[in-house]
C-alpha positions in Angstrom: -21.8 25.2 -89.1 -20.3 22.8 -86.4 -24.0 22.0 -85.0 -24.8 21.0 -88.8 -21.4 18.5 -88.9 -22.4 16.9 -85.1 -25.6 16.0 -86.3 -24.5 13.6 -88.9 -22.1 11.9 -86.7 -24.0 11.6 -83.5 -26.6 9.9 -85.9 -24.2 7.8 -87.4 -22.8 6.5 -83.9 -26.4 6.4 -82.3 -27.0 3.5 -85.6 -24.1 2.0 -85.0 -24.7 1.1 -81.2 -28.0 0.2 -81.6 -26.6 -2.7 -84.6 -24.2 -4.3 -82.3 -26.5 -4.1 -79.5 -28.7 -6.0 -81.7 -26.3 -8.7 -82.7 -25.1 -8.8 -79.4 -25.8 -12.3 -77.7 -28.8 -12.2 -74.9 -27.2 -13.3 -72.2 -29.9 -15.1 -70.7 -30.1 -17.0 -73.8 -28.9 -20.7 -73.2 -25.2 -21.2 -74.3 -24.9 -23.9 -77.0 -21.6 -25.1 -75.5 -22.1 -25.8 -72.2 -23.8 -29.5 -71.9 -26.6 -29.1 -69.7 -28.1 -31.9 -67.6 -26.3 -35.0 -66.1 -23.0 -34.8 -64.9 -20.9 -31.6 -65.1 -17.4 -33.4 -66.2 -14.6 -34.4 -64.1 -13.9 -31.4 -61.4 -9.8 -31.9 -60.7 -9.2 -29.0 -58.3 -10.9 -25.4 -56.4 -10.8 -23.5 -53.5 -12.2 -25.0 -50.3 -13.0 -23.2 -46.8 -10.3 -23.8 -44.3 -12.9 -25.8 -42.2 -12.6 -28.5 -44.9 -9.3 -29.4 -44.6 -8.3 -32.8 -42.3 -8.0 -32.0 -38.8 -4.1 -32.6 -39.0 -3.6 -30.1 -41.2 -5.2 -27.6 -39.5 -3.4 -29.0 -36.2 0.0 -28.4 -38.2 -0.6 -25.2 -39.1 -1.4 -24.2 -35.9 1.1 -26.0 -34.1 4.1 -24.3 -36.7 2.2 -20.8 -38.3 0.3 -19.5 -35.3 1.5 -15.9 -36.1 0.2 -16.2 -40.1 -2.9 -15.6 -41.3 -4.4 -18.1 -44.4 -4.8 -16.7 -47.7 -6.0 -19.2 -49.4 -7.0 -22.9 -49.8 -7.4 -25.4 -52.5 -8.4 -29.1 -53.2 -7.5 -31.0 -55.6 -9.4 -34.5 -56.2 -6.8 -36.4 -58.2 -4.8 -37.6 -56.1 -6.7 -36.2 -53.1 -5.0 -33.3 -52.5 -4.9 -30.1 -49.9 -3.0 -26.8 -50.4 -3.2 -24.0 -48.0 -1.4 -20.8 -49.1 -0.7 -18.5 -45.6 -0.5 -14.4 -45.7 3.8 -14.6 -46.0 3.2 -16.5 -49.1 4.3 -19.5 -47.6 3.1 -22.8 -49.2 2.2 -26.4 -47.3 0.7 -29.0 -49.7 -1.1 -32.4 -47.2 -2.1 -35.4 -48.7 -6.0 -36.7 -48.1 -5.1 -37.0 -44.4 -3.7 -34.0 -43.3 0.1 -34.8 -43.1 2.4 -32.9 -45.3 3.9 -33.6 -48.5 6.0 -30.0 -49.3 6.6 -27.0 -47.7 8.0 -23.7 -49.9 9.5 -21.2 -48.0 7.1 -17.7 -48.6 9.0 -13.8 -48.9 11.3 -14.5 -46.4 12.9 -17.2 -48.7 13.9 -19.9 -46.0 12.2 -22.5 -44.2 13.0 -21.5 -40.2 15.5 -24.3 -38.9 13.2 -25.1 -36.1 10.4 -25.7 -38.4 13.4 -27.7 -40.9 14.2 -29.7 -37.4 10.3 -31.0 -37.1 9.5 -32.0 -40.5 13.4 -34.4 -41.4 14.9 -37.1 -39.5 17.4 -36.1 -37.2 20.5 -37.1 -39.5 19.3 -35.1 -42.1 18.7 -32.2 -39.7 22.3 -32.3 -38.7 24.2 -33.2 -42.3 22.2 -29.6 -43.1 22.8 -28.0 -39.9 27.0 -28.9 -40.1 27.0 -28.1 -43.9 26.0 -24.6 -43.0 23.4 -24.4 -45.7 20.3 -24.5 -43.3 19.8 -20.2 -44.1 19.1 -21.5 -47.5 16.1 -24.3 -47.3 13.6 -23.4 -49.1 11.5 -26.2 -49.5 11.5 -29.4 -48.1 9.6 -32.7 -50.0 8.3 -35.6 -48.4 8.9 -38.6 -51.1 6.1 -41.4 -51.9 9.3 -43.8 -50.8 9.4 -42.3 -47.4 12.3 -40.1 -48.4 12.9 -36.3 -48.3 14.4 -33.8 -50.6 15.3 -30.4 -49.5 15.8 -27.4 -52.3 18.0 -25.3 -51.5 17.7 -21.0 -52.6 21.1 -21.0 -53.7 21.8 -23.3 -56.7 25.4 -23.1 -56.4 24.9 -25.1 -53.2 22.7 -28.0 -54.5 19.8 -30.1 -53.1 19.9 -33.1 -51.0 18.1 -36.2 -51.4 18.1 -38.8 -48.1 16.2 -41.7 -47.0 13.4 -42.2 -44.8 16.5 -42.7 -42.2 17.6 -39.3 -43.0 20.8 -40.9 -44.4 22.1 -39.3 -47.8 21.3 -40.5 -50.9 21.6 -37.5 -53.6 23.6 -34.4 -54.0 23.1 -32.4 -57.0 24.4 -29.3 -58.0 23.7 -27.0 -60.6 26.1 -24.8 -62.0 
């Protein structure tokens, strides 16, 4: 009696998997929403090989990441742009011509203070250093003014702001 119930529903599933497979869309069948011919549209980032990136970059890395390994790298084309994600998750953005524009600390969750000492001006190296806070940088900016802001992991401490002097010029705190 079981045999004679099967039959009816293997039939009935057999039907209904041959109808969708009918109304399914060929997939070599051209898609009506991707414009074909000409140009593709306005590309604003995507990965690139390491290779690609300006020589200075790759000299930085080098130079302050010998021990890491990269992950991953990306281009973006507006502004011209390069990011290069290494292995600890560390994260180093370069403008067009290799230098660096930002710098987020990876799982360790500080910037080392011998890397912190390279990248600022030497009064801003040492207002961190005396404030005791250099443990907690996290990411260091390099401004379009010439400037630098470093972020701080603890927000009860605050971010600085200084000059391309290294001099202060912001403190802000959040609470």
């Amino acid at each position: 009696m079981k045999f004679y119930l099967a039959i009816p529903f293997l039939a009935l599933l057999f039907s209904m998997t041959t109808a969708e497979a009918k109304s399914a869309p060929d997939p070599m069948a051209p898609n009506p929403y991707v414009l074909t011919g000409g140009n593709p549209g306005i590309v604003v980032s995507g990965s690139c090989e390491y290779s690609q990136i300006p020589e200075e970059a790759r000299n930085f890395i080098h130079k302050h990441f010998k021990n890491n390994a990269v992950a991953a790298c990306k281009r973006d084309y507006n502004p011209m742009e390069y990011e290069v994600r290494l292995d600890d998750g560390t994260q180093i953005e370069f403008d067009e011509k290799g230098r660096w524009t930002e710098i987020e600390a990876g799982r360790a969750g500080y910037i080392p203070a011998k890397l912190v000492k390279h990248l600022l001006p030497g009064n801003a190296y040492r207002k961190i250093e005396g404030l005791g806070v250099m443990p907690f940088v996290d990411e260091v900016h390099k401004l379009a003014n010439g400037g630098y802001e470093v972020d701080l992991n603890q927000d009860n401490l605050g971010d600085f702001k200084f000059d391309k002097h290294g001099r202060l010029v912001e403190f802000e705190r959040d609470y």
